[in-house]
DSSP file (Angstrom, degrees, kcal/mol; ACC not computed):
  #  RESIDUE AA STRUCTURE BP1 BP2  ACC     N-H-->O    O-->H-N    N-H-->O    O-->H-N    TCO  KAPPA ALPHA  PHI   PSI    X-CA   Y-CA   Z-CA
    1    1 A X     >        0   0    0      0, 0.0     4,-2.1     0, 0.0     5,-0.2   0.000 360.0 360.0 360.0 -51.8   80.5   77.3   61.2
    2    2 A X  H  >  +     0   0    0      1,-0.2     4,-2.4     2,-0.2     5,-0.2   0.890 360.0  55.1 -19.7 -66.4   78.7   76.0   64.4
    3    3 A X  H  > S+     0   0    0      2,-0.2     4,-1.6     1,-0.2     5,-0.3   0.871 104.7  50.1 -83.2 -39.0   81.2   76.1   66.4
    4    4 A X  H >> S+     0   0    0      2,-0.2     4,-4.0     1,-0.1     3,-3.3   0.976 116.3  53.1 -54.4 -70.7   82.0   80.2   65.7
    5    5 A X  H 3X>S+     0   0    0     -4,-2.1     4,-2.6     1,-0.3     5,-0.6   0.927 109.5  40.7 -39.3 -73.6   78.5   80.4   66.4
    6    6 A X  H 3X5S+     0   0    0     -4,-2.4     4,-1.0     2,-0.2    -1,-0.3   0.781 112.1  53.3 -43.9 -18.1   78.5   78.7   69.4
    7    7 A X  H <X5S+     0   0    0     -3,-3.3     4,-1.6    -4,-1.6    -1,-0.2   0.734 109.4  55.2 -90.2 -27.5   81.7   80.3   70.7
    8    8 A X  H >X5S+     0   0    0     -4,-4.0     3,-1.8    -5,-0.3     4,-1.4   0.967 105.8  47.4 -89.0 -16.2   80.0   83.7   70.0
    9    9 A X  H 3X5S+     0   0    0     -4,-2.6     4,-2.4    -5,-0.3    -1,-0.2   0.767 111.2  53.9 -60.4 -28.8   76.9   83.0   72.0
   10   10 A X  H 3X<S+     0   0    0     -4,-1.0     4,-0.6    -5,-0.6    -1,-0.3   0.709 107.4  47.1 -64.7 -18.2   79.2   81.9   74.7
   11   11 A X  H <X S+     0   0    0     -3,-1.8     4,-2.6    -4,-1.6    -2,-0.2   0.933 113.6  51.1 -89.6 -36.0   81.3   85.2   74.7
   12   12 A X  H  X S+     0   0    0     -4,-1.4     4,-1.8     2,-0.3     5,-0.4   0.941 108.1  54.1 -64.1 -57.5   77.7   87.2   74.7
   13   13 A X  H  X S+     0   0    0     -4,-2.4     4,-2.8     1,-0.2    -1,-0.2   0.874 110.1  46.5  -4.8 -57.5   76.5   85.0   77.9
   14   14 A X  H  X S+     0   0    0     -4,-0.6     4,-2.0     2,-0.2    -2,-0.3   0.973 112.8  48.5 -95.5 -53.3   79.4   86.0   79.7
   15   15 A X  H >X S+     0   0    0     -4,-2.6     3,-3.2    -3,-0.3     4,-0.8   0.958 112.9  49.3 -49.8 -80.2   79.1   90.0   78.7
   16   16 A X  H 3X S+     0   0    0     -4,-1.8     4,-2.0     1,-0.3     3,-0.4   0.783 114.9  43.5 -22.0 -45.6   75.6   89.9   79.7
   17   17 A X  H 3< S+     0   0    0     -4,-2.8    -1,-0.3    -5,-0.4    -2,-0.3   0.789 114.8  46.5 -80.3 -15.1   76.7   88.3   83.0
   18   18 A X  H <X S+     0   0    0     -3,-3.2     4,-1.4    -4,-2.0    -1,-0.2   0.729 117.9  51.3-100.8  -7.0   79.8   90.6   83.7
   19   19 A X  H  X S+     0   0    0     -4,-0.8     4,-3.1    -3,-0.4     5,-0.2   0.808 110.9  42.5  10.8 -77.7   77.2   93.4   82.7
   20   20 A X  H  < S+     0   0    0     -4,-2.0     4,-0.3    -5,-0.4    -2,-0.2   0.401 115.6  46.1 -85.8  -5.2   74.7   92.4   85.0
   21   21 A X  H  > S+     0   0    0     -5,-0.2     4,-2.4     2,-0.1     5,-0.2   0.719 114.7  54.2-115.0 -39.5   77.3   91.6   88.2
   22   22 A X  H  X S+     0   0    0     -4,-1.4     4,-1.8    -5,-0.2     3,-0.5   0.978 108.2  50.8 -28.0 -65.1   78.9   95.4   87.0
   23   23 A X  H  < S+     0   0    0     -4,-3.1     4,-0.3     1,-0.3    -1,-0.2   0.947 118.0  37.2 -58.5 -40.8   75.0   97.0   87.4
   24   24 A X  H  4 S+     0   0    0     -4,-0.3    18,-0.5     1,-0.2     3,-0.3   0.871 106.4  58.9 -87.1 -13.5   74.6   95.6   90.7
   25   25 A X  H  < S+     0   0    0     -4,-2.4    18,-1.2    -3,-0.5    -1,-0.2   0.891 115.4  44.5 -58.2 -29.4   78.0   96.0   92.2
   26   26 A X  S  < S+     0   0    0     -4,-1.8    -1,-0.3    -5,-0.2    -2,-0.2   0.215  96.9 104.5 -97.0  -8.3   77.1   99.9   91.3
   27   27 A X  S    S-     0   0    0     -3,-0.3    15,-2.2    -4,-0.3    16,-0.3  -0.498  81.1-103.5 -71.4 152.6   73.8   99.4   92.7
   28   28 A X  B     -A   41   0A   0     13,-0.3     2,-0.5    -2,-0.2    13,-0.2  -0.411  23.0-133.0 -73.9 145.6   72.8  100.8   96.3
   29   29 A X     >  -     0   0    0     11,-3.5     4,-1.2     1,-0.1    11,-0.4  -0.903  12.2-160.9 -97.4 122.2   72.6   98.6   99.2
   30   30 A X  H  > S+     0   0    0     -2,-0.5     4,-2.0     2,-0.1     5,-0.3   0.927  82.4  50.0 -90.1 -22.7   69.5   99.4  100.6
   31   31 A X  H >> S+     0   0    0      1,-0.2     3,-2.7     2,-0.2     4,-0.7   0.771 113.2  45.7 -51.7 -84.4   70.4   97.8  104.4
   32   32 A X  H 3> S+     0   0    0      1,-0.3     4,-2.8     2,-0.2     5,-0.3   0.651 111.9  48.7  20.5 -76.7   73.7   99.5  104.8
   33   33 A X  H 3X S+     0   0    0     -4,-1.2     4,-1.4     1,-0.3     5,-0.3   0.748 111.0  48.0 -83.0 -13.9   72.7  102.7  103.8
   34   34 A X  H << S+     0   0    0     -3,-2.7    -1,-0.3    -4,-2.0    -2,-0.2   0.985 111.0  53.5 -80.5 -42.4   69.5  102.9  106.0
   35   35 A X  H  < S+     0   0    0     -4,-0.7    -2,-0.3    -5,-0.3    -3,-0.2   0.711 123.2  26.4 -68.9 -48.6   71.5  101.8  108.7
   36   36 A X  H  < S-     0   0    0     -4,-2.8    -1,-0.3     2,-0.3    -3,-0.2   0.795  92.0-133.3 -99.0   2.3   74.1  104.6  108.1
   37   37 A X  S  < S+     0   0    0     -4,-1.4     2,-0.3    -5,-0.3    -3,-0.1   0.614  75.8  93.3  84.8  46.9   72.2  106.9  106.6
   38   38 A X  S    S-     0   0    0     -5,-0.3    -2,-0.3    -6,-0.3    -1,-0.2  -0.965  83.9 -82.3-147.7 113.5   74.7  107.5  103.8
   39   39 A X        -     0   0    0     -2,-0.3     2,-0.3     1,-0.1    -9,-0.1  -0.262  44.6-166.3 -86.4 164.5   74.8  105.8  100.3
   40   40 A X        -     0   0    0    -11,-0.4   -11,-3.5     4,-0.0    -7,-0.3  -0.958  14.1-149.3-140.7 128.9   76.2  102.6   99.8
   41   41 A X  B  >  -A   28   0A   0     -2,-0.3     4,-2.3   -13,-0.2   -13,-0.3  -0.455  30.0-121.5 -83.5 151.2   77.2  100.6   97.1
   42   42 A X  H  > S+     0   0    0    -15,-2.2     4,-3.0   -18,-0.5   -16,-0.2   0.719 116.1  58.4 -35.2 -36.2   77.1   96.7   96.9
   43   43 A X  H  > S+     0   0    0    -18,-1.2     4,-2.9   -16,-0.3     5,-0.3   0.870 105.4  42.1 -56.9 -56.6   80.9   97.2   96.2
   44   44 A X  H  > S+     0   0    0    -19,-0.2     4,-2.8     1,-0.2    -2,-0.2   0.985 113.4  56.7 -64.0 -42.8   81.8   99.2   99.3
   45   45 A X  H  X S+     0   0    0     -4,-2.3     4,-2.7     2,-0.2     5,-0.3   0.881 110.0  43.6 -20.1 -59.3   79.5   96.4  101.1
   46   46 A X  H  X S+     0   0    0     -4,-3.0     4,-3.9     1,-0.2     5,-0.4   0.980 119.4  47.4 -53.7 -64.3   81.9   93.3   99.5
   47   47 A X  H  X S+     0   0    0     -4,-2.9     4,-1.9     2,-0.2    -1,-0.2   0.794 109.0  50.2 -36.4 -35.8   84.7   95.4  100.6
   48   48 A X  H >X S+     0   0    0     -4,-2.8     3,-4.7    -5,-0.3     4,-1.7   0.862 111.4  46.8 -62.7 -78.3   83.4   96.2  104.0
   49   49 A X  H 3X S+     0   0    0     -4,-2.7     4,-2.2     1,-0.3    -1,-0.3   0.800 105.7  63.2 -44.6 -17.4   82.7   92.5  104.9
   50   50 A X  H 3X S+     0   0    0     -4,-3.9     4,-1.4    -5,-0.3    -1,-0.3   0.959 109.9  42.0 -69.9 -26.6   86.5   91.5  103.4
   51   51 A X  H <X S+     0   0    0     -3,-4.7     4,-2.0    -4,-1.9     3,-0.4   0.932 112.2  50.2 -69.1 -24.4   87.8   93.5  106.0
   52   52 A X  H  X S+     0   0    0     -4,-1.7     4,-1.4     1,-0.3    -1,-0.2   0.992 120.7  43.0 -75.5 -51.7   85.2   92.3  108.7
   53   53 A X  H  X S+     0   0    0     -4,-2.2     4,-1.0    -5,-0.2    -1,-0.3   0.471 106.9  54.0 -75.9  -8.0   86.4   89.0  107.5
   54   54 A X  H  X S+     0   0    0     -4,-1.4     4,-1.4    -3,-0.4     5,-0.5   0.810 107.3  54.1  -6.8 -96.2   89.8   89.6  107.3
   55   55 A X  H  X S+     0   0    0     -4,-2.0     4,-1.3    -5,-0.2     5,-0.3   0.834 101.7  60.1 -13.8 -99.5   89.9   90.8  111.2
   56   56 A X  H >X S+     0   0    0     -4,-1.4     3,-5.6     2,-0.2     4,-1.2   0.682 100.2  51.8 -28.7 -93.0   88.4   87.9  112.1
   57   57 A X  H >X S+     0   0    0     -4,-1.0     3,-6.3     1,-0.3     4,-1.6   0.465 115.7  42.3 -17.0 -84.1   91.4   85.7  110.7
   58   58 A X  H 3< S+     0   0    0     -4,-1.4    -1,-0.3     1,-0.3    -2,-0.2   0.442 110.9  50.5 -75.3   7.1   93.9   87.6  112.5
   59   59 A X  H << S+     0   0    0     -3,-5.6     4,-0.4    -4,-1.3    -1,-0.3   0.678 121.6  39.0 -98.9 -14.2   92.0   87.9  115.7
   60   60 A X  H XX S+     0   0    0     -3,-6.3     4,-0.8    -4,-1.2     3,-0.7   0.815 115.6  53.6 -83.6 -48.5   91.6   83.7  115.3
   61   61 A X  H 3X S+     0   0    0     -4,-1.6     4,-1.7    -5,-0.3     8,-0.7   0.808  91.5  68.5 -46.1 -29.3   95.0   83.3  114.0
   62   62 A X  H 34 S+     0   0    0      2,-0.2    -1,-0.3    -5,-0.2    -2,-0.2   0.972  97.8  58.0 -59.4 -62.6   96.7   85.1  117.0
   63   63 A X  H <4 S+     0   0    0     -3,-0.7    -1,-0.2    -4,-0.4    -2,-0.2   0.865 119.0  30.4 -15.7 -62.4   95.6   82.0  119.1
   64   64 A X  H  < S+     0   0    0     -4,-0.8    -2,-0.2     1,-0.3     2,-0.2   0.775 119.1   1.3 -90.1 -62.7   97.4   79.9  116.9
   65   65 A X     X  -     0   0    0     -4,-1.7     4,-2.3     1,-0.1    -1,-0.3  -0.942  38.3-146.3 175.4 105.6  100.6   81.0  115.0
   66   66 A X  H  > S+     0   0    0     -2,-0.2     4,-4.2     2,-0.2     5,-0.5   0.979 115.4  45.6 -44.2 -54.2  102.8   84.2  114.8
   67   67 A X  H  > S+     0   0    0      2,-0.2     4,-2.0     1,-0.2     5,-0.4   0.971 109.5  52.6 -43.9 -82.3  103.4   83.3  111.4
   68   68 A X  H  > S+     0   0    0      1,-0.2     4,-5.0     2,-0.2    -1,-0.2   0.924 114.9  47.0 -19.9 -66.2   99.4   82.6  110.8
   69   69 A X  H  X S+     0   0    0     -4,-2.3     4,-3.0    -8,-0.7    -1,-0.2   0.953 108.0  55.5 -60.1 -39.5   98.7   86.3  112.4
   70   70 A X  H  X S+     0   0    0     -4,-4.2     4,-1.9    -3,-0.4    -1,-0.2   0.847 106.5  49.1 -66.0 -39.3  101.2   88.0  110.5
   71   71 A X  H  < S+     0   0    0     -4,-2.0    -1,-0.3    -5,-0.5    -2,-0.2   0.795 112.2  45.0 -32.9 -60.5   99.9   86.9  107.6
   72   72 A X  H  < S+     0   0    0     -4,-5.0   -14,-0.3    -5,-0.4    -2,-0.2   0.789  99.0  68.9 -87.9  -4.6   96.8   87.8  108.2
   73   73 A X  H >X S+     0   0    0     -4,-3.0     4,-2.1     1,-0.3     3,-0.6   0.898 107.8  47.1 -61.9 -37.1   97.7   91.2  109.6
   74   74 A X  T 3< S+     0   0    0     -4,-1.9     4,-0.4     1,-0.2    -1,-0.3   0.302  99.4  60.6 -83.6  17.9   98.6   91.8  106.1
   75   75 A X  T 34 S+     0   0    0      2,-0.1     4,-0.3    -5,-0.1    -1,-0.2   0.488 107.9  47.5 -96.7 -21.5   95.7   90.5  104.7
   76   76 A X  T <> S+     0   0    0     -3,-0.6     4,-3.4     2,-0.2     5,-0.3   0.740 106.1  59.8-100.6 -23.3   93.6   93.3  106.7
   77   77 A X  H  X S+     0   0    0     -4,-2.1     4,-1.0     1,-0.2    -3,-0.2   0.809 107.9  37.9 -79.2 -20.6   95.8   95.7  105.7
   78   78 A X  H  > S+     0   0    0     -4,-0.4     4,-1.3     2,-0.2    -1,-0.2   0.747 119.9  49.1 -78.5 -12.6   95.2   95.3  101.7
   79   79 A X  H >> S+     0   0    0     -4,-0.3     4,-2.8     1,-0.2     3,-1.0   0.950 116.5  41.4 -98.2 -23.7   91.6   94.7  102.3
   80   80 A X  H 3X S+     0   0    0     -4,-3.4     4,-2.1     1,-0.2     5,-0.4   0.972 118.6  44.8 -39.8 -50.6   91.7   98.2  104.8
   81   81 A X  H 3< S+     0   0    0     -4,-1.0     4,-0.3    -5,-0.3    -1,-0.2   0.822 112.9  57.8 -70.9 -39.4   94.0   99.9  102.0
   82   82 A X  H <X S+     0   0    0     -4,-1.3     4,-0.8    -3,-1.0    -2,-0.2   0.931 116.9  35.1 -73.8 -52.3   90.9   98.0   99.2
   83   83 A X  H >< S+     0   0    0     -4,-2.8     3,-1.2     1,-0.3    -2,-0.2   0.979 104.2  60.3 -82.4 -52.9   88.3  100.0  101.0
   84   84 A X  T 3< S+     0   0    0     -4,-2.1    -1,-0.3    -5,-0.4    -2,-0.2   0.879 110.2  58.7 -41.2 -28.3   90.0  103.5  102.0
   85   85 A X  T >4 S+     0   0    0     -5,-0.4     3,-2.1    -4,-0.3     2,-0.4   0.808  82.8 175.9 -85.9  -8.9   90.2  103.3   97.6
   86   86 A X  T <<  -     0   0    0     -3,-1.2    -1,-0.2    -4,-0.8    -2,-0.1  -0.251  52.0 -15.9  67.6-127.4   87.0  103.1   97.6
   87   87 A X  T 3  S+     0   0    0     -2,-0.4    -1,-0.2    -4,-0.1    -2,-0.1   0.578  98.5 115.4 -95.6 -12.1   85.7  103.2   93.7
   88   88 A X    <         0   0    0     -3,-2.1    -3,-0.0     1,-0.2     0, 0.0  -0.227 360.0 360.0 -73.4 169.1   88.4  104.3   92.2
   89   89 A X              0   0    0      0, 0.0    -1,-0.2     0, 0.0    -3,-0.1   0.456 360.0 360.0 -85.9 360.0   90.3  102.2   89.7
């Protein structure tokens, strides 16, 4: 009987927490959005910076390795393709 107990306090932890990283992804970023003057969710934020971070591979990777850039060309292109969907599902 413990152990159901315990397993459901573990599943309610883990709603709470996917709950609480849901509220803030949906939350406004307040840097961002002063900066463009437009709001902006924590979401597009993550999104932004995979692309920023993304670039950056393939601008290091070009140095290095066709293979390496090409790779990462498509790596900017899902996370470009991630942000052009924006919120939608």
């Amino acid at each position: 009987m413990s152990k159901s107990k315990s397993i459901a306090r573990d599943m309610n932890v883990v709603s709470r927490m996917q709950t609480s990283v849901a509220e803030w992804l949906a939350s406004e970023n307040l840097l961002v959005s002063s900066l463009i003057e437009e709001r902006v969710s924590n979401l597009q934020v993550a999104r932004m910076v995979h692309a920023f971070v993304a670039c950056t591979a393939m601008v290091v990777w070009a140095s290095f390795s066709l293979v390496g850039t090409v790779l990462s060309l498509l790596w900017f292109g899902l996370s470009l393709y991630l942000c052009r969907k924006g919120g939608k599902s």
